[in-house]
C-alpha positions as a Markdown table, in Angstrom:
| # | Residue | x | y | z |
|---|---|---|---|---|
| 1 | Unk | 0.0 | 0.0 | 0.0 |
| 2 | Unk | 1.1 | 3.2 | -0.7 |
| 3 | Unk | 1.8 | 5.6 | 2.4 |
| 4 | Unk | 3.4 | 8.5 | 1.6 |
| 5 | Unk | 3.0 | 11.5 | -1.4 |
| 6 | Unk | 5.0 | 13.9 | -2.4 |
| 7 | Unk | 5.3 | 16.3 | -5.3 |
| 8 | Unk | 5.9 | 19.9 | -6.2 |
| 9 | Unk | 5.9 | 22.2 | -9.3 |
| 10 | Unk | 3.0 | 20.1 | -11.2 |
| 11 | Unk | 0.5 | 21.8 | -13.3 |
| 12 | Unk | -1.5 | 24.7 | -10.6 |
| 13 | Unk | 0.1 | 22.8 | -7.7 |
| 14 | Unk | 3.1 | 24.3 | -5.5 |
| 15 | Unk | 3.6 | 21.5 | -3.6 |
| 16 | Unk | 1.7 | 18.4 | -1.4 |
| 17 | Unk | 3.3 | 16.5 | 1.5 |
| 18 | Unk | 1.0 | 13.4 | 2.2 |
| 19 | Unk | 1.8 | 11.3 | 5.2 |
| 20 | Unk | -0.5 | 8.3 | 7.0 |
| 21 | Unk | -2.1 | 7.5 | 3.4 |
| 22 | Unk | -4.5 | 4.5 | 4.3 |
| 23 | Unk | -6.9 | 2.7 | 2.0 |
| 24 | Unk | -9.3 | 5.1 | 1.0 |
| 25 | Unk | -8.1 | 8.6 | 0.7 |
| 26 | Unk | -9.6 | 11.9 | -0.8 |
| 27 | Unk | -9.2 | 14.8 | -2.9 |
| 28 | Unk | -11.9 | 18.3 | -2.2 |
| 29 | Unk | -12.0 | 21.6 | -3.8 |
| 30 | Unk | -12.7 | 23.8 | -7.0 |
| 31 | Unk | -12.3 | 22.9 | -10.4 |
| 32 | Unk | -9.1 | 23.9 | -11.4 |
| 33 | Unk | -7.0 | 23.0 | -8.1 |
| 34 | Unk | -5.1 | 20.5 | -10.0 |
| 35 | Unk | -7.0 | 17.3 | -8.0 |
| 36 | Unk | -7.5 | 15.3 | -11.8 |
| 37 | Unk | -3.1 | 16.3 | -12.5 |
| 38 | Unk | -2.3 | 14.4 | -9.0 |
| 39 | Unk | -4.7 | 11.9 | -10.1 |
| 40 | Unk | -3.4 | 11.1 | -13.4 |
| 41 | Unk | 0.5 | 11.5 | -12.1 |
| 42 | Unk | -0.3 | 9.2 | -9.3 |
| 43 | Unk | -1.6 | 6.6 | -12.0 |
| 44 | Unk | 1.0 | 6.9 | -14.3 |
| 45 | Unk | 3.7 | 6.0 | -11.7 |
| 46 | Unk | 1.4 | 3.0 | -10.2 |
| 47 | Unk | 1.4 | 1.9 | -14.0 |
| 48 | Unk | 5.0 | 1.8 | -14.1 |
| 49 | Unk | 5.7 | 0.3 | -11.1 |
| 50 | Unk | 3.0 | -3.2 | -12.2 |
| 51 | Unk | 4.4 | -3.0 | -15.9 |
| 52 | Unk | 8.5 | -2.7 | -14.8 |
| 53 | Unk | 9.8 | -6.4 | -15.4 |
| 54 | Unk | 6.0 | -7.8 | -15.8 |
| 55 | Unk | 6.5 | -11.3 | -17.6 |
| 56 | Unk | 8.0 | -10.6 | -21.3 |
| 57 | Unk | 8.5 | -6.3 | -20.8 |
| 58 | Unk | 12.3 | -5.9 | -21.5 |
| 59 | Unk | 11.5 | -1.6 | -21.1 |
| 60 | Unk | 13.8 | 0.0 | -18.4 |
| 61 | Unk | 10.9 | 1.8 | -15.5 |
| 62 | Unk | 12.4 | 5.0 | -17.1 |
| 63 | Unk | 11.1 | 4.0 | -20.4 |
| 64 | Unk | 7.8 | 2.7 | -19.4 |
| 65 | Unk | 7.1 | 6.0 | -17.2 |
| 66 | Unk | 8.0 | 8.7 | -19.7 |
| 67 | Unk | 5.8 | 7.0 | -21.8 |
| 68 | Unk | 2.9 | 6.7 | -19.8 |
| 69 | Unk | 3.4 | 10.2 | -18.6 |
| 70 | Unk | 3.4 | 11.2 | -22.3 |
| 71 | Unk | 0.0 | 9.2 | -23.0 |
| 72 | Unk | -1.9 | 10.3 | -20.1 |
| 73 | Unk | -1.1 | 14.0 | -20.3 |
| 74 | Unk | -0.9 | 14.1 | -23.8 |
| 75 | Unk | 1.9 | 16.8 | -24.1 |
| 76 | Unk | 5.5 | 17.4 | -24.0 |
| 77 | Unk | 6.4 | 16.5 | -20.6 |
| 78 | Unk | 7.8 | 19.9 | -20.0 |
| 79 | Unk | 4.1 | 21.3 | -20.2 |
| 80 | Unk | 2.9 | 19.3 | -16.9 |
| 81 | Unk | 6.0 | 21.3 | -14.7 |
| 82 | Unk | 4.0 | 24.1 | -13.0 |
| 83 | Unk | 5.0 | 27.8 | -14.6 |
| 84 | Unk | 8.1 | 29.6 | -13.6 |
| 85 | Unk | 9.2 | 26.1 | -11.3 |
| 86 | Unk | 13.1 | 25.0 | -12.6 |
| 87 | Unk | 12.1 | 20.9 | -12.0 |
| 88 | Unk | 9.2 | 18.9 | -11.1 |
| 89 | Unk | 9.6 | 15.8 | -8.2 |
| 90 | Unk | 7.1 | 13.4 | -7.3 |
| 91 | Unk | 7.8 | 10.3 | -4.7 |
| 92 | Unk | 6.0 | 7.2 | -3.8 |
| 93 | Unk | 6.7 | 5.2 | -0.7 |
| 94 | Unk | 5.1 | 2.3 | 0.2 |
| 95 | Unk | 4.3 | 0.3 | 3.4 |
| 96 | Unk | 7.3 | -1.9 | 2.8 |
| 97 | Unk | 9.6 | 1.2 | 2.5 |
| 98 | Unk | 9.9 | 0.7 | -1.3 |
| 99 | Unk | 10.7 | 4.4 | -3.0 |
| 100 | Unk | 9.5 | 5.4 | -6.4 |
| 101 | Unk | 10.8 | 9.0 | -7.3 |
| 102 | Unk | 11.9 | 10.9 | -10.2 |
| 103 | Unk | 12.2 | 14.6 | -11.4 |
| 104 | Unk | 12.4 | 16.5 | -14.8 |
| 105 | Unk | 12.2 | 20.5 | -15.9 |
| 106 | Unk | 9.7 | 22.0 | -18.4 |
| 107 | Unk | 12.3 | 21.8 | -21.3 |
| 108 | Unk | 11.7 | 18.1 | -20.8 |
| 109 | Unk | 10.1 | 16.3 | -24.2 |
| 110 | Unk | 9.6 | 12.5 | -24.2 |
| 111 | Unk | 12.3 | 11.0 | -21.9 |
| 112 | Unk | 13.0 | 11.0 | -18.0 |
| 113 | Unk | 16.2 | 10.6 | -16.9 |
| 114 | Unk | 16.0 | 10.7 | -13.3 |
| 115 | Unk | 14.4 | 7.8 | -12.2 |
| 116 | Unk | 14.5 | 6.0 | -8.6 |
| 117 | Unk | 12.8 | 2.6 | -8.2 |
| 118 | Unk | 13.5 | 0.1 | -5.2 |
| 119 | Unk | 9.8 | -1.3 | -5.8 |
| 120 | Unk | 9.6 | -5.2 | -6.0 |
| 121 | Unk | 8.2 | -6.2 | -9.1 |
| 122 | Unk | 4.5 | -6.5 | -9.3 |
| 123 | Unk | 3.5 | -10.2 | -11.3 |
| 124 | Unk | -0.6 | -10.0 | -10.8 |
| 125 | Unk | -1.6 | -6.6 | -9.1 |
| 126 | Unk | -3.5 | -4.0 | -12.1 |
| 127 | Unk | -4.7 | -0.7 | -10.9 |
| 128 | Unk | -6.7 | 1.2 | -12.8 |
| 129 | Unk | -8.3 | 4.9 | -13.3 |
| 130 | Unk | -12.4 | 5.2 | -13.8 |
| 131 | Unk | -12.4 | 9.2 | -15.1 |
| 132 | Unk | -16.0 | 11.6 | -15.1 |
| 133 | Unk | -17.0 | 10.6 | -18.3 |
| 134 | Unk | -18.5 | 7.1 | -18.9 |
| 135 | Unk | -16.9 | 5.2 | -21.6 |
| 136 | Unk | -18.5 | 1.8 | -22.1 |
| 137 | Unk | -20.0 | 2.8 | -25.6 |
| 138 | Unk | -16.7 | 4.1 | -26.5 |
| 139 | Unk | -14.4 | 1.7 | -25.8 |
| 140 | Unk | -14.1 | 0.3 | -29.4 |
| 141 | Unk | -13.9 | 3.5 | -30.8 |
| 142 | Unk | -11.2 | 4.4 | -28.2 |
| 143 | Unk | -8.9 | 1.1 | -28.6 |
| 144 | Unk | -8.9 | 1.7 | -32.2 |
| 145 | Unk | -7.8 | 5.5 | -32.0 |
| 146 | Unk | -4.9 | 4.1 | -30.3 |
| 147 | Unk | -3.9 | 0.9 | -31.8 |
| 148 | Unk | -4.4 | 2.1 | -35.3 |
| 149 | Unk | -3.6 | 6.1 | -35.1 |
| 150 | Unk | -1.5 | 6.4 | -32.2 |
| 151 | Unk | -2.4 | 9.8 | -32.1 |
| 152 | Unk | -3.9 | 12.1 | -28.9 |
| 153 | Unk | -7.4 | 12.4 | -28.6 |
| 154 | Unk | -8.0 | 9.5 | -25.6 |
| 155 | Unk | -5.8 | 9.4 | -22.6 |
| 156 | Unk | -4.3 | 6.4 | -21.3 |
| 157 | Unk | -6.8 | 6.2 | -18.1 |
| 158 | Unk | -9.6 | 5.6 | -21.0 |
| 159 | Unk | -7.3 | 3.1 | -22.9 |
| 160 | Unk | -6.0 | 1.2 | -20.0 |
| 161 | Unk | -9.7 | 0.9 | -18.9 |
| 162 | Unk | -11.3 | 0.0 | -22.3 |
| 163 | Unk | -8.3 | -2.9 | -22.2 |
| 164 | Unk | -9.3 | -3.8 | -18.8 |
| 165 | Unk | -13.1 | -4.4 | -19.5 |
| 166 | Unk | -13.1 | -8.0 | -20.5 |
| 167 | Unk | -16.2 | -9.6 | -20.2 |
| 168 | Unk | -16.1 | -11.7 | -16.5 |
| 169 | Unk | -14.7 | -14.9 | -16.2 |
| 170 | Unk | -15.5 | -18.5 | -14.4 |
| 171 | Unk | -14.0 | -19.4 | -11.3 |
| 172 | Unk | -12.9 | -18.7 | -8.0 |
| 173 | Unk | -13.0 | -14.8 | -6.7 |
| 174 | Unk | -12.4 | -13.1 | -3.3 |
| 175 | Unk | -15.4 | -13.4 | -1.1 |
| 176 | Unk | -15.7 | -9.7 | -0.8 |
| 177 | Unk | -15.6 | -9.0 | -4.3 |
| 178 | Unk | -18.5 | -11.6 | -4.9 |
| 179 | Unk | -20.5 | -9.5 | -2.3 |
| 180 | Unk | -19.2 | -6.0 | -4.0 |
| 181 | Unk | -21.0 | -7.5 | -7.3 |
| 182 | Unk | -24.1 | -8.9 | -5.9 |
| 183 | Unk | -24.6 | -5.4 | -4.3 |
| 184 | Unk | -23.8 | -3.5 | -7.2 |
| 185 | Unk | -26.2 | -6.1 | -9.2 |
| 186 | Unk | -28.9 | -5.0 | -6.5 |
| 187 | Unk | -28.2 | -1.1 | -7.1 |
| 188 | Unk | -28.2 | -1.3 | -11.0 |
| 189 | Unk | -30.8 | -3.9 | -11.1 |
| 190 | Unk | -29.3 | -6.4 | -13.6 |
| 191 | Unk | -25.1 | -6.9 | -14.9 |
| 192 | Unk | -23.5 | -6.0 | -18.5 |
| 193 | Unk | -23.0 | -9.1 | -20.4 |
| 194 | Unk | -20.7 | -9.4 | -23.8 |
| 195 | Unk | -23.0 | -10.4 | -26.8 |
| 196 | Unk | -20.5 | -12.4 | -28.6 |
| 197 | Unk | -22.3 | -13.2 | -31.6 |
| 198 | Unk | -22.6 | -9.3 | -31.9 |
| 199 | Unk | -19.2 | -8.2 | -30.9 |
| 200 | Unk | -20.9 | -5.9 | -28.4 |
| 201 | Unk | -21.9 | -5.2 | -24.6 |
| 202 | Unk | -25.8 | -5.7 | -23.0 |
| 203 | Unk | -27.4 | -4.7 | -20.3 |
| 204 | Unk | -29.4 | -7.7 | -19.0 |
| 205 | Unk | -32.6 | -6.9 | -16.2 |
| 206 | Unk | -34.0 | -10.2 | -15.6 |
| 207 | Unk | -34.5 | -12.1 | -19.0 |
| 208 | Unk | -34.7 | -8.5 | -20.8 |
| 209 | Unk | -31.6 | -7.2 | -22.2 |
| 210 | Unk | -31.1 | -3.5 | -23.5 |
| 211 | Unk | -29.0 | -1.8 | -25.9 |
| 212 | Unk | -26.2 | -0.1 | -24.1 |
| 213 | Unk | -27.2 | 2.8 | -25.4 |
| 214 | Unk | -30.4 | 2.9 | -24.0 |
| 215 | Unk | -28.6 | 2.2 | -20.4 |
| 216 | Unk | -27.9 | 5.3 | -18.2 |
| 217 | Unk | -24.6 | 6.8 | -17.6 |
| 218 | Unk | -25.1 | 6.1 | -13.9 |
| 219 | Unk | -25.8 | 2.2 | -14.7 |
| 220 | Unk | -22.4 | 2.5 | -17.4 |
| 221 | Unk | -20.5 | 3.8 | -14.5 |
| 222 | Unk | -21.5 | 1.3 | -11.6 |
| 223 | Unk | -20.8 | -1.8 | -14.5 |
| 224 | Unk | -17.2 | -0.9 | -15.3 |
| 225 | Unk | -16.2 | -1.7 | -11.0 |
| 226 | Unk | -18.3 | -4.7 | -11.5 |
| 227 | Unk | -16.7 | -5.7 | -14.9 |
| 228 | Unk | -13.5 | -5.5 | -13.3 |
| 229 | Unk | -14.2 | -7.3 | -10.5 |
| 230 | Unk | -16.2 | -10.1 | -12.2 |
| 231 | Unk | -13.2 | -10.3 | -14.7 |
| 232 | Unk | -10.5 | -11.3 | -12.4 |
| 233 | Unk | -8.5 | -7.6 | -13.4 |
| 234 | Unk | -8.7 | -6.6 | -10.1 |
| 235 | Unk | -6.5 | -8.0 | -7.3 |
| 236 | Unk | -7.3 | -7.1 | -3.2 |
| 237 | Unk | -3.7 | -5.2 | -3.8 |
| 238 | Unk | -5.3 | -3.1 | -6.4 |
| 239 | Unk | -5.6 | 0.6 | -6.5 |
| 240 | Unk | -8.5 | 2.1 | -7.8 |
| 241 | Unk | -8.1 | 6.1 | -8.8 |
| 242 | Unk | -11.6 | 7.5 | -9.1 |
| 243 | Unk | -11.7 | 10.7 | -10.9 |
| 244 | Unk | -15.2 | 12.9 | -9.4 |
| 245 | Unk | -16.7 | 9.5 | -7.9 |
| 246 | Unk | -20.4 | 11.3 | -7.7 |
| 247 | Unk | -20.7 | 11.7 | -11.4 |
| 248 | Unk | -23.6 | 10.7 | -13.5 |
| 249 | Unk | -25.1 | 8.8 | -10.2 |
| 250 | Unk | -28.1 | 9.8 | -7.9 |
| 251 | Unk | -27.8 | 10.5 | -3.9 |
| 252 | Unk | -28.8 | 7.3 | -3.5 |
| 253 | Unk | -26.5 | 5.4 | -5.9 |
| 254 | Unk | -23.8 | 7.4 | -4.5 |
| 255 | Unk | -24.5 | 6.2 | -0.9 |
| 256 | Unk | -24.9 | 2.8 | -1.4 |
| 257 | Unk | -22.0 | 3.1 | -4.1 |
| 258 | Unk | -19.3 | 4.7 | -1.1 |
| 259 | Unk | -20.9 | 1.4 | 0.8 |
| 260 | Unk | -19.5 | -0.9 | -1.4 |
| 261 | Unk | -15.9 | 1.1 | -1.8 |
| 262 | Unk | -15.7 | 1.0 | 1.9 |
| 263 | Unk | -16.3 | -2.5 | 1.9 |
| 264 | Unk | -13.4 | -3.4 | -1.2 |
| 265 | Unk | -11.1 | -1.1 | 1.2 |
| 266 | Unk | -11.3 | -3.5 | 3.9 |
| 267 | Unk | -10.0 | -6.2 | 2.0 |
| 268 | Unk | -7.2 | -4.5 | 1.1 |
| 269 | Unk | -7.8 | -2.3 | -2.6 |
| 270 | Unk | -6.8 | 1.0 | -2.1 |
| 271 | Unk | -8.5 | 3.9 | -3.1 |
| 272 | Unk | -8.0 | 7.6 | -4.7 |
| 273 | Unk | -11.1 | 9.5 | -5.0 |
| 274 | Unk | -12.1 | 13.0 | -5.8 |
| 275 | Unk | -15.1 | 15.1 | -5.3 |
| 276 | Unk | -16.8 | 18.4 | -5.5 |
| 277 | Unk | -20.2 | 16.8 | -3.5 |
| 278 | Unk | -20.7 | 17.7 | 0.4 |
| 279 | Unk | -22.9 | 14.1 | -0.2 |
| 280 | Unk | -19.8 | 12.5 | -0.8 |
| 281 | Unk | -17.8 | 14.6 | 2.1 |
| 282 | Unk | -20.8 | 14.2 | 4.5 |
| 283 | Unk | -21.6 | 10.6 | 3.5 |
| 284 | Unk | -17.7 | 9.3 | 4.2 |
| 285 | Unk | -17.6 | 11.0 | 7.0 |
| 286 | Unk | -20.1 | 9.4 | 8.9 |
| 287 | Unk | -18.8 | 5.8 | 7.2 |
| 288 | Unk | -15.3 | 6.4 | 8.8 |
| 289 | Unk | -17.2 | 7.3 | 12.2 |
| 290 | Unk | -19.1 | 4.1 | 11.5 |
| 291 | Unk | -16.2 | 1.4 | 10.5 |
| 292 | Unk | -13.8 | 3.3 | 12.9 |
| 293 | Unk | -11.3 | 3.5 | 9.5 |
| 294 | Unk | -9.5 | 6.9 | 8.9 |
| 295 | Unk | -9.9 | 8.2 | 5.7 |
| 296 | Unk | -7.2 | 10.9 | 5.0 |
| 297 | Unk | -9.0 | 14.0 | 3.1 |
| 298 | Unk | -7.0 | 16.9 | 1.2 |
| 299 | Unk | -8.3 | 20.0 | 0.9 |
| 300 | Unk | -6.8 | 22.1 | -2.4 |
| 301 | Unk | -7.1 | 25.6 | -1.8 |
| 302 | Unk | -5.5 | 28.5 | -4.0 |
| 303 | Unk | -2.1 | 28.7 | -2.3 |
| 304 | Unk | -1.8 | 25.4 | -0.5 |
| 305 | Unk | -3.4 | 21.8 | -0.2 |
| 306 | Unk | -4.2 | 21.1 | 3.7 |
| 307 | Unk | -4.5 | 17.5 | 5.1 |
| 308 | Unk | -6.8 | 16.4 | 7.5 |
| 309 | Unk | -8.6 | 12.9 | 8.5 |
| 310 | Unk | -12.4 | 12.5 | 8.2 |
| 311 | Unk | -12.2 | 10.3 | 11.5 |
| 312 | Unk | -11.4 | 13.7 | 13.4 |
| 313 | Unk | -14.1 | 15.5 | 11.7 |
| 314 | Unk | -15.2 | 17.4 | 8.8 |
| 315 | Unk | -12.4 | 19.3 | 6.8 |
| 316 | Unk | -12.8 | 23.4 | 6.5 |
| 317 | Unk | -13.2 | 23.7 | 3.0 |
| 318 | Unk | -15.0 | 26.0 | 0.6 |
| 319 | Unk | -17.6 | 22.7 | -0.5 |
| 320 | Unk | -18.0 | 22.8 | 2.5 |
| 321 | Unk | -18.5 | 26.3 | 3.3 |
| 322 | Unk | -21.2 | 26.6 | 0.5 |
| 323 | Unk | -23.0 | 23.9 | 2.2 |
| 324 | Unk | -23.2 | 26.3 | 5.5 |
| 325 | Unk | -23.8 | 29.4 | 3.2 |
| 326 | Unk | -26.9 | 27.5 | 1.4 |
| 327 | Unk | -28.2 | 26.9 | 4.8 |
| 328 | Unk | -27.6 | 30.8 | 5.6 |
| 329 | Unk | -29.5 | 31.9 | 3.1 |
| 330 | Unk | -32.3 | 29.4 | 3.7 |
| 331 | Unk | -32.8 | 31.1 | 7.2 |
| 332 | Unk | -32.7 | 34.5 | 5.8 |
| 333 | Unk | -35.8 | 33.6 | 4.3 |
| 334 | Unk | -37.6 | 32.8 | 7.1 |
């Protein structure tokens, strides 16, 4: 598991200091703050650390970073180092003490040369990144942008999660992520299941099944964590980076959907999640009260990103502040 952050000079952010980092941990604040950059930077450096010496891949770590930097920002790796900064650093550290760090300046291109990596090698853990938008009636469409152009246009947290989506398989799975599925089953009211005669994904209700494009965004987004899940993909060492984890789902989904994440961080997947929902604050909040988990909580802010744990309480915040100023302004009508 990863414990400890640190970064500075990337995109709108100075710098961020992350100690204690447990299995579900959480990014607040405007749109801008640079929440999806630490997101995608994060993933890109997971990536790297599963792929390095994976089975057949002869690629140094340095290779297979700078090109999944390059893929998931889709720029010049120069562009991602924060204006006016001389060098970018970012450093992982995990439970076992293993260090994953490297730096480059904004004249940078393609390739990183300054590369430390004392992680073991990874044989079966995948991690993966679930973005905003849905994706599911895309994911042919964004394969074959890739494999046949190579040119920008999807990031590689789309195209490592198109890949990922195999239908499920037989066999044995953890006990917990049986339970994850039958509950997100429950919520969604049916599963996706791969029409092979057809070459494409259904949504099955019962003994109905529907075009998927006449399944909501909301069911879309709840299917890919089962896919994965059902599919073997997902390992209990996982991490699973959720870019704005209220999108495209109802208060209620969202509840019963922070259950089941709860539940998956138990047995052991860790989680990055961002947010701009006081639902999603307020609802985790009383979930870490409840399991008696702390769930470290970063709050980006113009000039600074603040750390705090929702076991202690709720995280001064302007989400949160809105929430108090809605209230305000409900009195003054009275």
């Amino acid at each position: 598991m990863i414990t400890e952050l640190f970064l500075s000079s990337l995109g709108p952010i100075s710098k961020l200091e992350a100690k204690g980092l447990q299995n579900i941990n959480l990014l607040i604040g405007k749109n801008g703050m640079g929440k999806t950059f630490l997101l995608k930077a994060l993933y890109a450096s997971i990536k790297t650390i599963e792929q390095f010496k994976r089975g057949q891949n002869i690629r140094s770590d340095k290779d297979i970073l700078s090109e999944k930097l390059y893929w998931t920002f889709q720029s010049a790796l120069g562009e991602i180092v924060k204006k006016g900064s001389t060098i970018f650093t970012f450093q992982l550290v995990s439970d076992q003490d293993e260090r994953f760090e490297y730096s480059f300046g904004p004249s940078t291109t393609k390739q990183i040369q300054n590369l430390t990596n004392t992680f073991a090698p990874r044989t079966t853990d995948n991690s993966i990144f679930i973005p905003a938008k849905e994706l599911l009636s895309l994911r042919e469409i964004i394969m074959e942008s890739r494999d046949r152009y190579a040119e920008f246009g999807f990031d590689d947290t789309y195209v490592d999660l198109s890949k990922a989506l195999a239908p499920t398989t037989k066999g044995r799975n953890y006990a917990t992520f049986a339970q994850a599925r039958q509950s997100l089953e429950d919520i969604i009211g049916g599963r996706l299941e791969y029409d092979v005669e057809r070459s494409e994904w259904k949504f099955k209700n019962g003994k109905y099944k529907y075009d998927l494009s006449l399944t909501s965004e909301g069911i879309k987004k709840l299917s890919i964590l089962d896919l994965l899940l059902g599919n073997h993909y997902l390992t209990n060492k996982s991490v699973i980076i959720i870019d704005e984890v209220e999108a495209n789902l109802h208060p209620e989904m969202i509840h019963r959907f922070l259950e089941i994440i709860v539940m998956l961080a138990k047995a052991g997947i860790q989680f990055f999640l961002s947010t701009h929902s006081y639902f999603v604050i307020k609802n985790l909040y009383i979930m870490a009260h409840q399991e008696k988990i702390h769930i470290p909580t970063f709050s980006f802010e113009k000039d600074c990103i603040q750390q705090s744990d929702l076991f202690n309480g709720m995280p001064e915040n302007p989400i949160i502040q809105e929430s108090i100023n809605i209230y305000k302004r409900e009195i003054d009508l009275e």
